[in-house]
C-alpha positions, 0 to 999 in steps of 0.5 A: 274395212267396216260400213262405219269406218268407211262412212266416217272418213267419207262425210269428214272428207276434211282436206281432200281434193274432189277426186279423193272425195269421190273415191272414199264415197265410192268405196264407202257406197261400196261397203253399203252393197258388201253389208247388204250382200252380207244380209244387212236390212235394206232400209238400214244400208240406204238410209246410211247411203242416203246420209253420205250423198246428203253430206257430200253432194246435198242429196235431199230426198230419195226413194227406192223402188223395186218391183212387186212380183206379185202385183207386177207394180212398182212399190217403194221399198225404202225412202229418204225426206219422203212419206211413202205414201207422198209417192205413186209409182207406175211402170211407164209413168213418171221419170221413175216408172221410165227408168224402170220400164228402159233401164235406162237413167234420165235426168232432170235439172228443175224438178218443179219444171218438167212435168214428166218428174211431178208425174209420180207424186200422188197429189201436187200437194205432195210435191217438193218446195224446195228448188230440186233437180233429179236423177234416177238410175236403173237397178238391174240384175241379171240385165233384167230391171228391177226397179229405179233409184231415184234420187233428188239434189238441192239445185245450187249444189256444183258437182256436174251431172255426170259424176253424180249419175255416176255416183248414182250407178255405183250405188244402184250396182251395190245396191243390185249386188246386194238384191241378187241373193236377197229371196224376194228380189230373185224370186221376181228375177225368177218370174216369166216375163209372160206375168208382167203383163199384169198391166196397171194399163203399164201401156198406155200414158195419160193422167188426164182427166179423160183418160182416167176415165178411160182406166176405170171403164177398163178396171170394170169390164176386164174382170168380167165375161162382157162383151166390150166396144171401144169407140174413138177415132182412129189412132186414139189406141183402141187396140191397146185398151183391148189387150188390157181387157184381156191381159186383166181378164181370166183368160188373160193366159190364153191368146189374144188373136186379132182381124181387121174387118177392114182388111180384108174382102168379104170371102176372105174375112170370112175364111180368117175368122171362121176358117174352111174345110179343104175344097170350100173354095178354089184355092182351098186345099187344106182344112185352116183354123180361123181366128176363133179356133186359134183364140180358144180360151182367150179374146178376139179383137174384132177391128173396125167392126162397123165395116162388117157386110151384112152376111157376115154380121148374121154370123157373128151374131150367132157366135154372141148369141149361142157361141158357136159356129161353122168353118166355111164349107164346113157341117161341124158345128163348133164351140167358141170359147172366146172372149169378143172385144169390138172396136170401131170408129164409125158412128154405130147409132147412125149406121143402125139408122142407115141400115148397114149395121144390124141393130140386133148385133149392134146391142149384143156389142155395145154390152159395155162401151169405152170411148177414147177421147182424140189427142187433142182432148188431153194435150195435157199427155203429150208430154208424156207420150213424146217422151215416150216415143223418144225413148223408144225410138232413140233405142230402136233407131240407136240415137244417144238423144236425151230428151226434147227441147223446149221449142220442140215441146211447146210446138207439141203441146200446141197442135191439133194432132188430127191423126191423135197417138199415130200422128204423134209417135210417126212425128217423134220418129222422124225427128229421131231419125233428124236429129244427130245430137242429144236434143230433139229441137223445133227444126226436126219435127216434120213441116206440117207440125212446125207450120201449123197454127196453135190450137184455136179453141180450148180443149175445155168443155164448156157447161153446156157440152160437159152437161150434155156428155153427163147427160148421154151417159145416163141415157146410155147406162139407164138403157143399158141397164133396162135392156132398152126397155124406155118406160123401166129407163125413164123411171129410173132417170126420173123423167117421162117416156116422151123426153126419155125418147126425144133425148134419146134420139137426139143422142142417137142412143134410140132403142129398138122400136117393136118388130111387130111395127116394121114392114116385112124386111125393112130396115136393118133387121130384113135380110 
């Protein structure tokens, strides 16, 4: 039977009972994934697809997106009611960019009301006017996700939500069926995995401003060789923007090897990082790489950095400076062909003040510096991490729960989070574990959450604090750039010496004073 055949008896429907109807559109949606299988246009099919769900369940607006093997990303392949350029689709973003991630469908039943589907929209100009809910479905082939459909019903029309997530399923089944001989498709199904991992900081959620930031600062150092140092609190992610440094870098197809300075004795730390000789200490009995040897070609993450002991920061010291080293007990000296990334959350300034960290090491570090921002400095995320969170953790504990409550989000939106992501993603995953239905309420979050107070003060910055940040930034890059050199910064900042200095100070950014001013071995550079 031909598309045009099926589609007219379909949107005439003139007596048929509902469940007439929905066969004639099934097999009409059907005929659409034959044609495409046949070689038809894609556009031309779903816009024909678009046309029946419109005339049988008031579809107003709908997009295609499938994944773009060369970028990793997702793009708009064909759309319905929407300029593509009105969208901006991201893995892990947007209740398309989840479906794709999970392959699994969510849906929403006021657009306009969950912030999570006006993710996507490039700008809230763009967003619909009209009184919208969503449902979006994965379009998989192989059991590998290649996209999602999503597609938005006027609110007032009456068919249940679960016959048009099934009507939605079918489609995005013949819309596949079509798609696994197509040549650009398979040839994405053909990639490995391993090349996903072109990021588009796909593992990290946030659009607030600060995170932005954060995105940026990322774009800018990973393509180069620099040497990085990520500050924040703990549980703020640091290890995640350091796997996108590497996974954006040249080295990203080499390995991406972590240590914990905190983890570890002085000795041990040592052996872990730059390995030994057998016989270099009591248990030695064999030659063992180190993390640097194992990291060749690829990136180290150096974890809390600032709890180094002092005899280890002079070896790392020569690793940045000269790229080499010697396995404990060892002669041979070793190149190392390695990639450092640094994190801490220890205040560096001060500890090089209080002479527990070598401030020559300190400035081969801080070669280029991201700060995280605290979870309570973008509450405007928790939305989207909660969601998150719930996904993953519905899947790994085998939950069916759909989505947060309202009470639950509200208690969310409204905490502290002292303990930032960490603290949140523990939160979600006790209340999946709580919960027995298809909705996380306010009574499964843990009691310290529910019994806290909402957040006192507002997470805006005032004039004067976002004025000072601008400020220490400045100072921070002016010195950065002149290599500490006070009298080139000032210059460059348009201010005198003696300011220069004072701000410096105050910020804690104060450069290196000249070693013929120091007292034989004092201060942090004596040994």
């Amino acid at each position: 039977m031909s598309l045009d055949s099926v589609e007219s008896r379909a949107v005439r429907g003139e007596s048929d009972e509902r469940s007439e109807g929905g066969d004639a559109l099934m097999a009409a949606l059907g005929a659409i994934g034959d044609e495409l299988n046949a070689g038809a246009p894609l556009g031309r099919c779903f816009e024909h697809a678009m046309q029946l769900l419109h005339a049988r369940l008031r579809a107003m607006r709908s997009a295609l997106l499938l994944s773009d093997p060369r970028r990793g990303s997702l793009e708009v392949e064909a759309s319905y009611g929407i300029s593509p350029g009105a969208l901006r689709p991201r893995y892990g973003v947007g209740v398309a960019g989840r479906v794709a991630e999970s392959g699994r469908p969510i849906v929403v039943p006021a657009v306009r009301q969950e912030p999570m589907a006006l993710e996507e929209w490039a700008e809230p100009s763009a967003w619909p006017d009209e009184e919208l809910s969503l449902i979006a479905v994965p379009i998989s082939v192989d059991a590998r996700c290649l996209g999602a459909l999503s597609v938005y019903f006027d609110r007032s029309e009456s068919t249940p939500f679960a016959r048009k997530l099934r009507v939605l399923q079918g489609l995005a089944a013949a819309i596949a069926r079509g798609l696994r001989t197509a040549q650009a498709p398979s040839a994405a199904t053909d990639r490995d995995p391993k090349e996903h991992t072109v990021f588009e900081y796909a593992n990290m959620i946030g659009t607030s401003a600060a995170m932005r930031r954060v995105y940026e600062e990322i774009g800018q150092v990973a393509p180069t060789t620099a040497t990085a140092l990520i500050l924040g609190e703990s549980g703020t992610g640091k290890e995640l923007v350091a796997l996108a440094i590497h996974a954006n870098s040249e080295r990203a197809g080499g390995p991406f090897v972590k240590i914990n300075a905190a983890a570890l004795p002085e000795t041990l730390f040592e052996s872990e990082l730059f390995g030994h000789e057998r016989g270099a200490f009591t248990g030695a009995f064999a030659r063992k790489k180190g993390r640097l040897d194992q990291a060749q070609g690829g990136s180290v993450f150096l974890d809390e950095v600032g709890d180094l002991p002092l005899s280890t920061q002079v070896k790392l010291l020569r690793v940045l400076q000269f790229r080499e080293f010697e396995r404990l007990g060892g002669t041979e000296t070793l190149k190392a062909d390695v990639r450092l990334i640094a994190a801490t959350n220890k205040n560096m300034a001060a500890a090089v003040t209080a002479g527990i960290f070598r401030e020559d090491l300190y400035y081969r570090l801080n070669v280029f510096t991201i700060t995280l921002p605290p979870l309570r400095d973008r509450l405007s995320d928790v939305s989207a991490l909660a969601e998150y969170f719930v996904g993953k953790y519905a899947r790994e504990h085998r939950r069916n729960i759909r989505r947060l409550g309202s009470g639950a989000l509200d208690l969310l939106c409204n905490y502290a989070w002292p303990g930032n992501v960490r603290e949140l993603e523990n939160a979600i995953e006790r209340s999946v574990v709580a919960c027995e239905g298809l909705v996380i309420e306010d009574r499964h979050l843990p009691e310290a959450l529910r019994s806290s107070g909402p957040v006192k003060a507002s997470t805006r910055a005032t004039l004067t604090q976002a004025v000072e940040e601008l400020e220490r930034r400045m100072i921070q890059d002016a010195l950065r750039d002149s290599a500490g050199n006070l009298a080139r910064a000032a210059r460059a900042l348009g201010i005198t010496e003696r300011i220069l200095r004072y701000k410096a100070d105050k910020y804690g950014l104060a450069p290196a004073r000249p070693a013929s001013r120091r007292k034989p071995g004092a201060g942090p550079l004596g040994s």
